[in-house]
C-alpha positions as CSV (number, residue, x, y, z in Angstrom):
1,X,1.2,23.4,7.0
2,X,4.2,22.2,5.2
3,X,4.1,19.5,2.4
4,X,6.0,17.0,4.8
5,X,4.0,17.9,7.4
6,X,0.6,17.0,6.1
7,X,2.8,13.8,5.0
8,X,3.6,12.6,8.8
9,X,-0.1,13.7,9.8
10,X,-1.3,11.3,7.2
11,X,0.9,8.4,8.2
12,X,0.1,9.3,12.1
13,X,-3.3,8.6,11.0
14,X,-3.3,5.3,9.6
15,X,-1.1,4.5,12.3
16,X,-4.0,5.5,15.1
17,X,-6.3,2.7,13.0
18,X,-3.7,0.1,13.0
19,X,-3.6,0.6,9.0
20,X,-7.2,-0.1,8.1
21,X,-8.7,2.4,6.4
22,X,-8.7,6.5,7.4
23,X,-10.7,8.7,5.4
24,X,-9.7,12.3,5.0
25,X,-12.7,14.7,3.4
26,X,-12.3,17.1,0.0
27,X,-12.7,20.1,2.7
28,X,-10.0,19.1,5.1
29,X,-7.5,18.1,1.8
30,X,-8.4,21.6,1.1
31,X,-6.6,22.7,3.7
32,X,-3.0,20.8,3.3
33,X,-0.8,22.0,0.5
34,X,-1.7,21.6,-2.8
35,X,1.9,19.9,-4.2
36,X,1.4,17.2,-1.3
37,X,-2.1,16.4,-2.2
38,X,-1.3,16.6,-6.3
39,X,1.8,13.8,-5.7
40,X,-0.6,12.0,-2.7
41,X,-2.9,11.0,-5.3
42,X,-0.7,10.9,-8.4
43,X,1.1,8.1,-6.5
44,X,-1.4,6.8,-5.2
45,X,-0.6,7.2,-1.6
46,X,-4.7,8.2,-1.2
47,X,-7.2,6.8,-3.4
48,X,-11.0,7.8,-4.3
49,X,-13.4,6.6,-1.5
50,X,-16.9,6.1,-1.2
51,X,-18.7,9.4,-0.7
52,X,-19.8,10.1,2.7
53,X,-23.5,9.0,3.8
54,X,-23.8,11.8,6.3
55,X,-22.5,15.5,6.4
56,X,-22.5,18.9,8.1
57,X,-25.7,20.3,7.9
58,X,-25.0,24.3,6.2
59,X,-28.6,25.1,6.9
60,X,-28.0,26.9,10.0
61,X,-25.4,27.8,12.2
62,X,-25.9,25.1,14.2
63,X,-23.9,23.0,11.8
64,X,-25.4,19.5,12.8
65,X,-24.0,16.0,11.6
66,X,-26.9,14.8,9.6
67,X,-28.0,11.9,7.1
68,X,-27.6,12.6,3.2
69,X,-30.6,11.7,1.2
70,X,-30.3,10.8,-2.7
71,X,-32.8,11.4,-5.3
72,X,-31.4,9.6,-8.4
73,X,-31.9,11.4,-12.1
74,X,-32.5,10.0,-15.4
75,X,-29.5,12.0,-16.6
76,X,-27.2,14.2,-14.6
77,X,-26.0,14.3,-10.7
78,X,-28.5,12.8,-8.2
79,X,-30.1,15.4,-6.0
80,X,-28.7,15.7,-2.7
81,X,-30.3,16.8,0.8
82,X,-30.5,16.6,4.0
83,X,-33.7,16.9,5.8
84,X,-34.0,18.9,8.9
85,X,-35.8,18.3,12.2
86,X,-34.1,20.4,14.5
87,X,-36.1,23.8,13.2
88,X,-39.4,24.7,11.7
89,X,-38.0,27.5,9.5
90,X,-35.9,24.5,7.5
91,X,-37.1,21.8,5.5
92,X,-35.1,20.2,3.1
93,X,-31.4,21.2,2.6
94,X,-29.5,21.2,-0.7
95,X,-25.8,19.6,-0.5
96,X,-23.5,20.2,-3.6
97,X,-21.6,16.9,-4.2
98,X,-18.2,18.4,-3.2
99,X,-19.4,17.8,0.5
100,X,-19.6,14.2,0.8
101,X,-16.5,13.9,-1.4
102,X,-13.7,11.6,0.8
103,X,-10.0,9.9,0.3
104,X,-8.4,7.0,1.9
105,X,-5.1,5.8,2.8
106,X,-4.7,2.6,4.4
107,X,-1.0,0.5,5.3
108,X,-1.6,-1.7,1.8
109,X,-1.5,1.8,0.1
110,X,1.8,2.5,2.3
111,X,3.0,-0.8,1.6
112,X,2.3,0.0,-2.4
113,X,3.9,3.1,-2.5
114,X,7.2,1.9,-0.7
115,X,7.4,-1.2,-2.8
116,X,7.1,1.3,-6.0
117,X,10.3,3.0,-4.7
118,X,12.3,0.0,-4.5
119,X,11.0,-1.6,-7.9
120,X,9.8,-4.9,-5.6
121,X,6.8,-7.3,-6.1
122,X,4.5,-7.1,-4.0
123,X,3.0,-10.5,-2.9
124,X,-0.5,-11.9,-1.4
125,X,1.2,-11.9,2.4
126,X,0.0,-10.0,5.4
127,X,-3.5,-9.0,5.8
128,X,-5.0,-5.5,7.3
129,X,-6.6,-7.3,10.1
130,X,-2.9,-8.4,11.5
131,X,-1.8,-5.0,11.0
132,X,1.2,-6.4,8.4
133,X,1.7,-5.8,4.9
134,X,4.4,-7.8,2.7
135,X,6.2,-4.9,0.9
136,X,8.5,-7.5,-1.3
137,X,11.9,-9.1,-0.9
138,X,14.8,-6.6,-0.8
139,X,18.2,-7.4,-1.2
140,X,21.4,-5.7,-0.1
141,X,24.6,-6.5,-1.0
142,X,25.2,-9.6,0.9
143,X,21.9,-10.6,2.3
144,X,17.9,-10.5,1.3
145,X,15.2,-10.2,3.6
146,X,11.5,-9.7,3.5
147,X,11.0,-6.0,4.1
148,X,7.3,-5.7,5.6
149,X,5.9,-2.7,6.9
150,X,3.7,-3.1,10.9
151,X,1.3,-1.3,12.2
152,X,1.9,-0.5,16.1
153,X,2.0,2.9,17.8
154,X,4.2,4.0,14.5
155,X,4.4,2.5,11.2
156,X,7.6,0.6,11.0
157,X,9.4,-1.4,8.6
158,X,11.2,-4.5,9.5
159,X,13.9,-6.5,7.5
160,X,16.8,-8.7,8.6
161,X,15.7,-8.7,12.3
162,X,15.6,-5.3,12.3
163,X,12.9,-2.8,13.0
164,X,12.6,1.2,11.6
165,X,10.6,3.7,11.9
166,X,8.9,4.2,8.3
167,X,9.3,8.1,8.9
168,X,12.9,7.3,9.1
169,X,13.2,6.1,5.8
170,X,10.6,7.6,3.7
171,X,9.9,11.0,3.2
172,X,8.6,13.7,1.3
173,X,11.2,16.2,-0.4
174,X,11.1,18.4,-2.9
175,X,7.6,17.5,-4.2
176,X,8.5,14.0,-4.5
177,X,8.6,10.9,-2.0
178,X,11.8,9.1,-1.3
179,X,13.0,6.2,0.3
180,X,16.4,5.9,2.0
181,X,17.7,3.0,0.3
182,X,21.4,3.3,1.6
183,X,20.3,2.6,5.5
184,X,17.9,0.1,4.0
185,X,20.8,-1.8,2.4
186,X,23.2,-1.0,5.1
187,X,20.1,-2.9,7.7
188,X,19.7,-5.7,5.4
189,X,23.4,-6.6,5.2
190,X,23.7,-6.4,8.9
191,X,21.2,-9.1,10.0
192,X,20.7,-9.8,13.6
193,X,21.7,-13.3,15.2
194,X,18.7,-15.1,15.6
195,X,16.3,-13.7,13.4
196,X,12.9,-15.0,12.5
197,X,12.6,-17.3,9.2
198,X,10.2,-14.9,8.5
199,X,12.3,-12.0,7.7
200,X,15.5,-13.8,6.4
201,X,14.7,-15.5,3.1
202,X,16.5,-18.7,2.5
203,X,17.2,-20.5,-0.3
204,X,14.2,-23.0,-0.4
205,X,11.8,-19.8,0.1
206,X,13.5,-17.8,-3.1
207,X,13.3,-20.4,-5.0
208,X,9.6,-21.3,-4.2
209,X,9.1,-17.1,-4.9
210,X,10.6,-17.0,-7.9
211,X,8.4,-20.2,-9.5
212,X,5.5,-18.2,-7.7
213,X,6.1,-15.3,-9.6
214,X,7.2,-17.4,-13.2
215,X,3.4,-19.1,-12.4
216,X,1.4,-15.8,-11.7
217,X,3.0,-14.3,-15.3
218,X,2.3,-17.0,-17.1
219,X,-1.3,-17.0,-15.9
220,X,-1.6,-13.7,-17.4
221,X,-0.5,-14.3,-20.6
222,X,3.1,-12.3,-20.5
223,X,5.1,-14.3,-23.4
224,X,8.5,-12.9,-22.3
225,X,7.9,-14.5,-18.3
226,X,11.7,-15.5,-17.9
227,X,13.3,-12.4,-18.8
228,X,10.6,-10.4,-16.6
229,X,11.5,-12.3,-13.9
230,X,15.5,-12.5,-14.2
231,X,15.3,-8.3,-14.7
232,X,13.1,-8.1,-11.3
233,X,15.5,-10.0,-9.5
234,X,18.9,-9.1,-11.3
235,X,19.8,-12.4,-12.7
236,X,20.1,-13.8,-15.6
237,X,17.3,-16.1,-17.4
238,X,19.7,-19.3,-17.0
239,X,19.9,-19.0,-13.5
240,X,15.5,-18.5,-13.1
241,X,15.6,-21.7,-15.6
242,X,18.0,-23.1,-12.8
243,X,16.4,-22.1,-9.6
244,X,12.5,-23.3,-10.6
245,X,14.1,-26.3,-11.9
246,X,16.1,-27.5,-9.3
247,X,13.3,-29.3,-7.4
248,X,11.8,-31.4,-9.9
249,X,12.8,-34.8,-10.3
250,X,14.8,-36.7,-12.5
251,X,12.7,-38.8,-14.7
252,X,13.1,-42.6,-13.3
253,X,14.7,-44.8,-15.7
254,X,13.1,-47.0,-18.1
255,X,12.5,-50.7,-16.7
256,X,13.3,-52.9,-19.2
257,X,11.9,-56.7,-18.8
258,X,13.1,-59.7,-20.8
């Protein structure tokens, strides 16, 4: 197995869930090439899961799908078993914890990784259950769109009314991922007639993102918030001042009364 082909398996996978949750074992990453499992988790394409509460049973040659019991320790590993009631010969079976070892990837993870490519924020849109992750506003030469990635038969990604197949644009090459900004760009600048408000950004939603985003780095403290901002989205600080200004109303005048 190639590097990009345990790259399409994994996204096939997450696909077949919808992207909730798939979870791949230590023995079967094992198996794909080491490069492509090295840069899966360095950029955080699959991420630690919880270990497995049942495994293969290596106390016979049956190989049985069986419970894992723990027996915690006061230092050191908990013990780890499974009990067998299949043979009279076989009591209690020692597992090493390398066996219930698992990874995940899920579309959020996706949606992560392609949003790391593009340098975009990431917001709080799109949930698992709806099968649609907000991967950030991108923004072409002439037009901006929301770029979000679905979950149908195939991952896709859609922006400016138009919809892509995320194998199309993302790939692994060369040990590394990378994301075809060029047709990305060339989509975006190209929107179709008619598209839904939610994938064309207009003014009034840009501006209300952009005060979003000066609010949420506030909140955590960052002192240099305007000029964060204005380098995310290529602009200068004036214009941010201007933009999460321009709705708030003049101050009424002063009534005097004789």
């Amino acid at each position: 197995m190639t590097p990009e082909a345990a790259f399409i398996e994994l996204i096939d996978r997450v696909a077949a869930l919808h992207g909730a949750s798939t979870l791949i074992s230590r023995e079967e990453l094992n198996q794909w090439p080491d490069k492509a499992v090295t840069l899966m988790k360095s950029q955080k394409l699959i991420t630690r899961a919880r270990p497995s509460s049942s495994a293969v049973c290596p106390g016979c040659e049956e190989e049985c799908v069986m419970p894992v019991h723990t027996i915690p320790q006061r230092t050191g590993d908990p013990v780890l078993f499974i009990i067998c009631d299949k043979r009279d010969d076989i009591s209690r079976v020692p597992l090493p914890d390398a066996k219930l070892e698992q990874w995940q990837a899920s579309g959020d993870l996706i949606a992560d990784l392609v949003a790391g490519l593009l340098s975009l924020q990431r917001s709080n849109m799109g949930s698992s259950s709806a099968g649609r992750w907000e991967v950030g506003v991108f923004r072409g030469k002439k037009h901006a769109s929301h770029l979000v990635l679905m979950a149908g038969e195939k991952l896709s990604l859609t922006l400016g009314g138009h919809s892509i197949a995320l194998t199309e644009v993302l790939a692994l090459e060369d040990n590394r991922f990378k994301v075809d900004k060029r047709r990305l760009t060339h989509l975006v600048d190209q929107p179709v007639a008619g598209a839904g408000a939610g994938d064309i950004e207009s003014a009034e939603q840009r501006r209300e993102r952009i005060r979003k985003r000066v609010n949420e780095l506030k909140a955590q403290g960052v002192r240099a918030f305007l000029k964060t901002v204005a380098d995310e989205e290529g602009l200068s600080i004036t214009r941010i001042k201007q933009l999460i200004q321009d709705d708030i109303p003049a101050p009424k005048p002063k009534t005097s009364y004789w």
